[in-house]
C-alpha positions in Angstrom: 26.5 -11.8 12.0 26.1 -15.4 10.7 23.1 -14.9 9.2 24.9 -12.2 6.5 28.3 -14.2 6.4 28.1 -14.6 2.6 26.9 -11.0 1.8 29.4 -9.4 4.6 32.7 -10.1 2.1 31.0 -7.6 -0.4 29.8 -5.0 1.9 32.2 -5.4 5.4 30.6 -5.4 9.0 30.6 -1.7 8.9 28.2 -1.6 6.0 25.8 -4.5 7.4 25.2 -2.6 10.4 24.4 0.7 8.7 22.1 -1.8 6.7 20.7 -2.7 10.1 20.2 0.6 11.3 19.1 2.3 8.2 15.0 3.0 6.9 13.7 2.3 3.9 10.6 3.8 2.0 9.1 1.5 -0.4 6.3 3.5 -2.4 4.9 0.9 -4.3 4.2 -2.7 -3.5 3.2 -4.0 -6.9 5.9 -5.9 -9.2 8.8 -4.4 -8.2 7.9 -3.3 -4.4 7.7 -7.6 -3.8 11.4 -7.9 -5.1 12.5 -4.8 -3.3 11.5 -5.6 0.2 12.5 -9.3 -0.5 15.7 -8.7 -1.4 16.1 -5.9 1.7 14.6 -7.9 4.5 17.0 -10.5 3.7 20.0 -8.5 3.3 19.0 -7.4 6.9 18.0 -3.6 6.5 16.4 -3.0 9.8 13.6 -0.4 9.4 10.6 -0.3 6.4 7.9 2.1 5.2 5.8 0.6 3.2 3.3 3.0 1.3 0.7 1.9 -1.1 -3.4 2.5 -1.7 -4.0 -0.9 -3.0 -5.6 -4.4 -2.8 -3.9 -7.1 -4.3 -6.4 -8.9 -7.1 -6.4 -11.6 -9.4 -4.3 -9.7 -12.4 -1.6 -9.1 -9.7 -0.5 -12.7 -9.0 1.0 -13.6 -11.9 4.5 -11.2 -11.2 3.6 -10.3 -7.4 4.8 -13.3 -5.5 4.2 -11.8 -2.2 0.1 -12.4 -2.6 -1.5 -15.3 -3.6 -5.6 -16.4 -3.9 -6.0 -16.0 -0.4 -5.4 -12.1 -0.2 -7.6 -10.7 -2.9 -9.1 -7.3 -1.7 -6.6 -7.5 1.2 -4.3 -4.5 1.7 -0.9 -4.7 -0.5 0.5 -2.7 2.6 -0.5 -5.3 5.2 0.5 -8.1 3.3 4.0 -7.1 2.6 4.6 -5.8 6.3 3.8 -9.8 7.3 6.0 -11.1 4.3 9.0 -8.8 5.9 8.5 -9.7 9.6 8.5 -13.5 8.3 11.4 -13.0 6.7 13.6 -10.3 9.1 11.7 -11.4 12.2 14.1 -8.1 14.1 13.0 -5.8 11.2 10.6 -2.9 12.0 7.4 -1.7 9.8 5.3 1.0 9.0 2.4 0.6 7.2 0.8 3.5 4.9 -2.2 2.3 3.3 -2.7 5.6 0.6 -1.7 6.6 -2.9 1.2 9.5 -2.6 0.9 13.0 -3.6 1.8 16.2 -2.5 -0.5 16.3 0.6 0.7 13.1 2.3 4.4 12.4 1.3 5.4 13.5 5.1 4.8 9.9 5.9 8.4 9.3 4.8 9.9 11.7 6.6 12.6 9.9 8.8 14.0 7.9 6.1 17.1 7.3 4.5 16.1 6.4 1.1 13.4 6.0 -1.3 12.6 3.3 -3.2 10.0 4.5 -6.2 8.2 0.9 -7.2 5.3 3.1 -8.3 3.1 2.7 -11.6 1.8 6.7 -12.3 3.6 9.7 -13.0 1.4 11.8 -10.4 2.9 10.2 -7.5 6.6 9.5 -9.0 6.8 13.6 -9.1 5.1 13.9 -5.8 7.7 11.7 -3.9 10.6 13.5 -6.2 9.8 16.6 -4.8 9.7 15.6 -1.5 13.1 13.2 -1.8 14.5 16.7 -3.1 13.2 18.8 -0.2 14.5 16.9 2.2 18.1 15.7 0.4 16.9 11.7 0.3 18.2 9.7 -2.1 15.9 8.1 -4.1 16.1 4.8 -6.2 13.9 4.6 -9.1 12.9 1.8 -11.0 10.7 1.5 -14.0 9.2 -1.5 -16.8 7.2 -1.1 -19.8 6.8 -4.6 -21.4 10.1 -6.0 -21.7 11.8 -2.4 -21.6 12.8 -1.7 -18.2 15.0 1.0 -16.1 16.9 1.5 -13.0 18.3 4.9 -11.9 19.7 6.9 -8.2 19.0 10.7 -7.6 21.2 12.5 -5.2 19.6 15.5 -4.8 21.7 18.6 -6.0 24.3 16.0 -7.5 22.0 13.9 -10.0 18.6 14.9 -12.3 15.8 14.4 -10.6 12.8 12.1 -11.8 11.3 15.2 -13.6 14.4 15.8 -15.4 13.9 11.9 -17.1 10.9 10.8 -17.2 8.3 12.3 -19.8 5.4 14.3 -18.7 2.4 11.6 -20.0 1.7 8.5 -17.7 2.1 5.3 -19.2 -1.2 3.2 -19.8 -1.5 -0.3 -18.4 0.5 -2.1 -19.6 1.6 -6.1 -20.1 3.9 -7.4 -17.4 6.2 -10.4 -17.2 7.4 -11.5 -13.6 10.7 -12.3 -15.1 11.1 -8.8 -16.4 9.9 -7.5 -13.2 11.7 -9.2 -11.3 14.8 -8.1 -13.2 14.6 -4.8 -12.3 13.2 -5.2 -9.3 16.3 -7.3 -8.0 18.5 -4.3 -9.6 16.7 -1.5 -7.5 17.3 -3.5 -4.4 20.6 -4.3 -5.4 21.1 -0.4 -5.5 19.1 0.4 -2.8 22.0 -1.9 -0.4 25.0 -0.1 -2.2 23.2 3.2 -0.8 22.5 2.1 2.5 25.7 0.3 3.2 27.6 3.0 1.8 29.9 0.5 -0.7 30.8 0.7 -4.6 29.3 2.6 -7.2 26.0 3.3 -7.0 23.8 4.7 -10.7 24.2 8.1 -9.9 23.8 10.6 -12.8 23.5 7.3 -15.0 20.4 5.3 -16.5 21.0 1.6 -17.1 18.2 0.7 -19.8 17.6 -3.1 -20.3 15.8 -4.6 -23.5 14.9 -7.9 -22.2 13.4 -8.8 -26.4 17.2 -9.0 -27.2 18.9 -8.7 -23.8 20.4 -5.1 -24.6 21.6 -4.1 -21.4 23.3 0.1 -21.7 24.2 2.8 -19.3 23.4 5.9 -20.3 25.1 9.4 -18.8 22.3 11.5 -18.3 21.9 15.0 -16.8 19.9 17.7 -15.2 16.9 18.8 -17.8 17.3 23.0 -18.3 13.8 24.7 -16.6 13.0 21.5 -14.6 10.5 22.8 -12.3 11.9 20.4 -9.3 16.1 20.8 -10.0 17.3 23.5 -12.3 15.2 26.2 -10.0 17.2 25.8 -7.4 20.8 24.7 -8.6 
């Protein structure tokens, strides 16, 4: 247990080897998939799936610090499974090289949490209704310029995604790495709580951080009436 002496205070032994046992789906390895499984590999979570259709490029490296000029047109998946092992040598990794919907989200089956690091609505929903299905939590992260947002569904406790999130997709937009980064280190941050099984995790709440002015709120939010994932069934 050296390695996690310093973290082991906040989450007890208990919680670090549930951390060790425990799986983790990452769908997304963009801006906020390289915080998530940087922050997770080091706090020692044992088992990844990491999902993704992409190739890192040039526009990428500015706020995704797992790829550099060497790995343009390399797989985002592939990448990120080396980045782990160098960090968590013990850690295990699946590699999904696709973009998620509805046909292929049983690549996730087996987990114990969801991480959404994902840039279009399409997939978001598809890996909602699965997390739903199948009871997984899922930890949900999302920026917009310097607007940014973290929230954790617990199926049949908490809204869902579709309950939240507004039915267009959001166009390309500008990214910092700072901002990224931000909520990318929150999302992990939750993602441990979950896993360990210690403090308070954003269930049923939304914390919404504007970076222009550094307004940081956490908003009560709850299920949407006629979602078509949630309401139908609770």
């Amino acid at each position: 247990m050296e390695r996690y002496q310093r973290q082991i205070p906040m989450i007890g032994e208990e919680g670090q080897k549930r951390l060790e046992a425990s799986k983790a789906a990452v769908a997304g390895l963009g801006g906020l998939g390289c915080n998530v499984i940087t922050h997770l590999a080091a706090a020692g979570v044992g088992n990844f799936i990491l999902i993704d259709g992409q190739c890192a490029d040039e526009s990428n490296l500015n706020r995704q610090f797992v790829y550099d000029a060497n790995d343009i047109s390399r797989r985002k998946t592939e990448r990120s499974a080396e980045w782990i092992r160098r960090l968590n040598p013990a850690a295990s990794v699946e590699e999904h090289h696709m973009t998620l919907n509805d046909r292929n989200t049983e690549v996730m089956r087996g987990c114990d949490l969801i991480v959404d690091c994902l840039d279009n609505r399409d997939s978001r929903m598809a890996v909602n209704r699965f997390a739903f299905r199948n009871g997984i939590k899922l930890v949900h992260g999302g920026v917009e310029s310097l607007f940014g947002q973290v929230t954790v569904v617990i199926p049949g406790e908490t809204p869902c995604l579709e309950c939240i999130l507004p039915d267009t997709d959001m166009e390309a937009v500008s990214s910092l790495s700072p901002m990224v980064g931000t909520i990318g280190s929150i999302q992990a941050l939750e993602a441990v709580k979950v896993l360990a099984g210690v403090h308070s995790p954003l269930s049923g709440r939304l914390l919404s951080i504007d970076a222009s002015d550094n307004s940081y709120r956490v908003i009560p939010i709850k299920k949407r009436n006629g979602c078509g994932c949630c309401s139908a069934k609770n």
